[in-house]
N, C-alpha and C positions, 0 to 999 in steps of 0.2 A: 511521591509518585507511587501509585501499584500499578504490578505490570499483571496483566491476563494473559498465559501462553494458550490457543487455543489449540486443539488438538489438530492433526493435517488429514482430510478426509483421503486426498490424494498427495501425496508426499513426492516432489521430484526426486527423481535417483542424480543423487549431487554424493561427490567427494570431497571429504570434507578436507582444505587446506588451511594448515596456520596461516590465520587472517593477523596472529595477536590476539585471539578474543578463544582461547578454548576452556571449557566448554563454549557453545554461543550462548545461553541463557546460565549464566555462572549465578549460583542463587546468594551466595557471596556479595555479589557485586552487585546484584539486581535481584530482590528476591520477587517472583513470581508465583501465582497461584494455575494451578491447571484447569484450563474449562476443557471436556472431551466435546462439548458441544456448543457453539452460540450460532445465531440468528442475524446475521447482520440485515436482515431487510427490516427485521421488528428495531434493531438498534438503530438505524436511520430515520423508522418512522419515529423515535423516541428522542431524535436532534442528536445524536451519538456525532462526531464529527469523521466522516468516513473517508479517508483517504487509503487511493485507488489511484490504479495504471488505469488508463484509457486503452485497455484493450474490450473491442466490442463481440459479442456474440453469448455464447456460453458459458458468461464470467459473473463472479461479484457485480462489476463494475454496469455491466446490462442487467440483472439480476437487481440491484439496487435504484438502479435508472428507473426500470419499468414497475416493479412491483413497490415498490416504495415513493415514487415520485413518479411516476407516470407519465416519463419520458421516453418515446416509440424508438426501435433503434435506429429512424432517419434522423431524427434528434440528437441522440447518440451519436450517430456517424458525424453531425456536423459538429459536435462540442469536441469530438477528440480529434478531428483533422484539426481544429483550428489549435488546439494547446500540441499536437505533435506536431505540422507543421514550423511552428515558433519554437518547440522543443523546451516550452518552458513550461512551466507546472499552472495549471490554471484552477480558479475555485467556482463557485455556482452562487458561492453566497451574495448577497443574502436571503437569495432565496431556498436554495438547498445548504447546507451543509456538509458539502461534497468537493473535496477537493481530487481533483487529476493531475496524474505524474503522466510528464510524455513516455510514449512505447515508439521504440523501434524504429516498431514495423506497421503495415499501412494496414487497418482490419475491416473487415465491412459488416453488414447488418445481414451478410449471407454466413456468418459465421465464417469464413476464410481469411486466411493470411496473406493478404497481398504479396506481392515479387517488390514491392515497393518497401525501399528502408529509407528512413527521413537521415539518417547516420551514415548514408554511402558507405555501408558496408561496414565502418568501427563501430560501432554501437557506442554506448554513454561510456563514458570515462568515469571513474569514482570521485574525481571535482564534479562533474555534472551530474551523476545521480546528488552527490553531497547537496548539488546546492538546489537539486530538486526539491530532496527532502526536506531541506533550509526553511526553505520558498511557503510548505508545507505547513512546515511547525511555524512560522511566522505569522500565516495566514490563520492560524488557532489562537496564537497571542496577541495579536493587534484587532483581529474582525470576529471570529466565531466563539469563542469562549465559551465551549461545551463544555471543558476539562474533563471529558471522554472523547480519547478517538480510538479509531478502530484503525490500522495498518494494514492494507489486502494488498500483499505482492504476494497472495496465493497462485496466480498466472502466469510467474515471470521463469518457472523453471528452475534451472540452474541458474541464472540471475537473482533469485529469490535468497539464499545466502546472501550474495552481496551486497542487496537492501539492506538486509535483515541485519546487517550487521554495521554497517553505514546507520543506520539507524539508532543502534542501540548504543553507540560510540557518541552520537549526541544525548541519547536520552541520561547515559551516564555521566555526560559532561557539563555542556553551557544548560540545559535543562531538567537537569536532576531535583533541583527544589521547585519545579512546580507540583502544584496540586490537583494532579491528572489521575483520571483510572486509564488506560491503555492497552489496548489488545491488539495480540498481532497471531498471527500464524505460526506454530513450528515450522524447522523448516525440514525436517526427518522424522518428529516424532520419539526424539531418541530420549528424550525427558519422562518417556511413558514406559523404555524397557528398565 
C-alpha cells in the first residue's frame, strides 16, 4: 500500500489528543509521500475511487458530483438524504465510483446547514463511523477495484482527526497488504512544518 498525505488547503483548528496513534501519519508505521497539491475532480474523472461525507454545497463531495459527474445538487441533495437518512454509508457504483459516508447534519443545495441532525444530537460513535468506513473499504474490495482511492473528510472539521485516524487503524491493520495507492487529507498540515 502507499499512502499520499495531501497537503490541507484549510486546515481545522483541532487539538490534537492521544488517540494511540501519535504522530497521526508516523512514517514508521505508514510511510507516506507528500502531495502540496491534487485534483480530485481530475482523480474521479480517471475512476480514482473517491470516498466522501455527503455533505452538499461548497465541498469535494458537490465539487466531484458536479464537475466530474454531472450530478446538479437536486441530485445531490436526494443521494445524501437517502444514505444520511439510513445513516449507513452508500456507493454510486457502478456507475460512479463514489462512495458516501453518512453526515450528521441535514445540508441542502443552498449551501446551509440544517437545524436537522439525523444523530438526535450524539453524533456517530467511533463503532459507527468504524463501520462506515468498513462499509467503504468493502465496497473497494468486493465491487470497485480502483486500488486508488481518495479519503475526503476534508469537511468534517474537528471530526476530521477522528476519521482520519479511524481510518488509518484499518489501513494499518486487516488492510495493509493491499495493493492500493491512497490519499487522504492532513489533518494540520503538521507533516509540512
Amino acid at each position: 500500500m502507499k499512502l499520499y498525505l495531501i497537503k490541507n488547503p484549510d486546515p481545522p483548528r483541532v487539538k490534537r489528543v492521544d488517540f494511540g496513534l501519535e504522530p497521526i501519519f508516523d512514517e514508521e508505521r505508514f510511510p507516506f509521500t507528500k502531495l502540496d497539491d491534487f485534483d480530485i475532480i481530475d482523480a474521479a474523472r480517471k475512476g480514482y475511487h473517491i470516498i466522501t461525507v455527503g455533505v452538499i454545497g461548497l465541498t469535494n463531495f458537490s465539487a466531484v458530483c458536479q464537475f466530474a459527474f454531472g450530478i446538479d445538487q437536486y441530485e445531490q441533495d436526494r443521494l445524501i438524504t437517502l444514505v444520511n437518512t439510513k445513516r449507513e454509508t452508500g456507493t454510486l457504483f457502478p456507475k460512479y465510483n463514489l462512495t458516501i459516508l453518512p453526515y450528521r447534519f441535514r445540508t441542502t443545495p443552498f449551501m446551509t446547514i440544517g437545524t436537522y441532525d439525523y444523530t438526535n444530537g450524539k453524533g456517530f460513535s467511533d463503532n459507527e463511523v468504524a463501520t462506515h468506513i468498513k462499509d467503504a473499504l468493502k465496497a473497494e474490495t468486493d465491487y470497485i477495484k480502483s486500488n486508488k482511492l481518495v479519503f475526503d473528510f476534508f469537511h468534517l472539521g474537528e471530526d476530521m482527526l477522528r476519521y482520519t485516524i479511524i481510518l488509518l487503524n484499518y489501513l494499518a491493520g486487516d488492510y495493509k497488504n493491499y495493493d492500493w495507492e491512497c490519499y487522504m487529507y492532513s489533518v494540520d498540515n503538521s507533516e509540512w512544518r
